[in-house]
C-alpha positions as CSV (number, residue, x, y, z in Angstrom):
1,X,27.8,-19.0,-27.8
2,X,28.2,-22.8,-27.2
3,X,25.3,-25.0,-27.4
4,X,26.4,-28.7,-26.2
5,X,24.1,-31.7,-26.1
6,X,24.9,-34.8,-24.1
7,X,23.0,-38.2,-24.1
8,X,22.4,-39.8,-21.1
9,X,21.6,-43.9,-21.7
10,X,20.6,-43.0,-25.2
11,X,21.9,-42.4,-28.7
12,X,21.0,-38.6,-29.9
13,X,19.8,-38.8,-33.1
14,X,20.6,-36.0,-35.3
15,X,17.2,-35.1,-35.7
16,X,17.0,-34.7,-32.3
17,X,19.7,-32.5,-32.1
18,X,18.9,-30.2,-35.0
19,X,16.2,-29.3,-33.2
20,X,17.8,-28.8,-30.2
21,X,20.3,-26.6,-31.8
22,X,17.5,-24.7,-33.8
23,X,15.6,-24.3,-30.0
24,X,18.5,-23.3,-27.7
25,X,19.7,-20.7,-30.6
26,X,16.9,-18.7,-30.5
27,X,17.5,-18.4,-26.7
28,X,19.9,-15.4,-27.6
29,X,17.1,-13.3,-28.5
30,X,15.6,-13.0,-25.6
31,X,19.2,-12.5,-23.7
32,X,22.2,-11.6,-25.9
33,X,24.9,-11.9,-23.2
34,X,24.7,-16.3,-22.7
35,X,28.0,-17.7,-23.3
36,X,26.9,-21.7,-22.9
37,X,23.8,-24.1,-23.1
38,X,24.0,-27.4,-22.0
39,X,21.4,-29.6,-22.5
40,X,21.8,-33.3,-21.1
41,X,19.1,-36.1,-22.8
42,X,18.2,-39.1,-20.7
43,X,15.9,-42.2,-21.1
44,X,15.2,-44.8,-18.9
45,X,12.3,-46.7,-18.5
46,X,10.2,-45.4,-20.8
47,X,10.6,-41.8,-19.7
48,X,12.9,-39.3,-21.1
49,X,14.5,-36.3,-19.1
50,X,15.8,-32.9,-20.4
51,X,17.8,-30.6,-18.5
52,X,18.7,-27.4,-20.0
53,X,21.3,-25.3,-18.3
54,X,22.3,-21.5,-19.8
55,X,25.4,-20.1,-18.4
56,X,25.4,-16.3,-19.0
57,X,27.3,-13.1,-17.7
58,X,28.1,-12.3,-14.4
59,X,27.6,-15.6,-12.9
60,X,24.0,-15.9,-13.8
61,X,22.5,-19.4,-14.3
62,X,19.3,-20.5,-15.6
63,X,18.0,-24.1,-15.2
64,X,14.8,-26.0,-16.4
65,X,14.0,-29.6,-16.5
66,X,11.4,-31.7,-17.3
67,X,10.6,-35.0,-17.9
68,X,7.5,-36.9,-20.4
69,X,6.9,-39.5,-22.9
70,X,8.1,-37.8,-25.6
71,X,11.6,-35.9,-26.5
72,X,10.4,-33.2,-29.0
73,X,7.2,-31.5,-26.9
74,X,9.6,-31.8,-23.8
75,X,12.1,-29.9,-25.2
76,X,9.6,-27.3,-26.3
77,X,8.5,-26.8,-22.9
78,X,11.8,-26.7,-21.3
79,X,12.6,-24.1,-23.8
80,X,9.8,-22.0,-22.8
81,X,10.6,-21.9,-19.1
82,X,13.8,-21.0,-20.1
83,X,12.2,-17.8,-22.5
84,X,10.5,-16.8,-19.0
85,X,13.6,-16.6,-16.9
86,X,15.7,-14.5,-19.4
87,X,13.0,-12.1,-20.1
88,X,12.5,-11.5,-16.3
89,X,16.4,-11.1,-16.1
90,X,16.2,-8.7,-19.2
91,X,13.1,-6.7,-18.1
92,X,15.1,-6.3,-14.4
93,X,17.9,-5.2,-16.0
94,X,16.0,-2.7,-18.2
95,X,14.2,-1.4,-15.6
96,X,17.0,-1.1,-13.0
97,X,17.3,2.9,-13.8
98,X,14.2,4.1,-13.0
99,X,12.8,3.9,-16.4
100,X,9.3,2.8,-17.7
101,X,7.8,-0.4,-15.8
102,X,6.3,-3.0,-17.7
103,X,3.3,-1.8,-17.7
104,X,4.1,1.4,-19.7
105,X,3.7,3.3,-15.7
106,X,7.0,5.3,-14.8
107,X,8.5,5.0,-11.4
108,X,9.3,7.6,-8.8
109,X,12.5,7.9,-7.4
């Protein structure tokens, strides 16, 4: 997997990108098949902007973005919407047989 971090108008520091590093790795555990993470940084005027984008088999694509005051708690967040878009993708895929919903209720066929 290749995780690459771009700085739009701003130097990333590399404590800043440790942590985005440390963040967009543990994406693969909730999706093992992602191949790339691109996360572009961005300031201006006293606002940053995140964009993560996950390119994964089979021509999927997940996007978040946000924007705040801070860099650290906005990454967080973008990293949690991310979280809820490969789970639903996982639990779709798991559950694309017929097998146990969610919910622990089996589906008739």
């Amino acid at each position: 997997m290749q995780i690459l971090v771009t700085g739009r108008h701003m130097e990333v520091t590399d404590e800043v990108r440790e942590f985005v590093l440390a963040k967009a790795g543990k994406l693969s555990k909730y999706y093992d098949r992602i191949h790339e993470i691109e996360v572009i940084l961005d300031h201006e005027s006293e606002e940053f902007t995140t964009e993560m984008i996950v390119r994964a088999d089979h021509k999927h694509t997940f996007v978040a973005s946000g924007s705040g005051p801070e860099i650290i708690p906005l990454i967080d967040a973008i990293t949690e919407k991310l979280e809820r878009q490969l789970k639903k993708l996982k639990e779709k895929r798991r559950n694309h047989k017929g097998g146990l919903a969610a919910d622990g209720v089996g589906t008739e066929g």
